[in-house]
N, C-alpha and C positions, 0 to 999 in steps of 0.2 A: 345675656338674656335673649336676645337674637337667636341664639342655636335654642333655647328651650321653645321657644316660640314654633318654629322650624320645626322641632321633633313633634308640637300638639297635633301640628296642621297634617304632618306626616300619620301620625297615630291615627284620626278622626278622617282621614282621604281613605287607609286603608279599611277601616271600618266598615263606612262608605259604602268601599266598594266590594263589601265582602255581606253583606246584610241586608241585601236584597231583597230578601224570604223574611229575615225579620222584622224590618222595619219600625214596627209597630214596639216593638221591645225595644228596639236601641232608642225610641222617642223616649220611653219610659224610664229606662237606666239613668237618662239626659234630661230629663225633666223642669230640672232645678237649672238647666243651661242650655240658653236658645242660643248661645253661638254656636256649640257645638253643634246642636240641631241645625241649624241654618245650613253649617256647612256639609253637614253628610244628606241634608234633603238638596243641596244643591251638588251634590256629587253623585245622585242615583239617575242614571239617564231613564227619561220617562215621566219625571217625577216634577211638578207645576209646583214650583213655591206660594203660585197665588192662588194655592188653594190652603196654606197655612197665615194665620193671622202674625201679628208681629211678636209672638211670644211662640212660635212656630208650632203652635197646638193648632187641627184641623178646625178648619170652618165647615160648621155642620150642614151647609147651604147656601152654594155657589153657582154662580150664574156665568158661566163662557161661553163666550162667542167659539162658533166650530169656524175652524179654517179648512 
């Protein structure tokens, strides 16, 4: 079960990092599954997961502090 595990995170890293331009689509295809979402918004460098709620759908109005 270990190596299937292994191949998801492998599968959804490349994803990731290949979906840059799409983002917006791969959220949609994953809809129904915010871990997959979790981890390819947290494998897009650039990309503030606190700007996604905990079901990794966009918060329509966010308030950050600029560093």
């Amino acid at each position: 079960m270990k190596n299937c595990t292994s191949q998801k995170e492998t599968v959804i890293n490349m994803t990731a990092n290949n979906c840059n331009q799409f983002i917006s689509v791969w959220l949609e295809v994953f809809k129904d599954h915010p871990e997959v979402k979790r981890e390819m918004i947290k494998n897009i460098k650039g990309t503030a997961i606190e700007c996604y709620d905990e079901n990794i759908n966009p918060i329509q109005s966010i308030h950050r502090d600029k560093k």
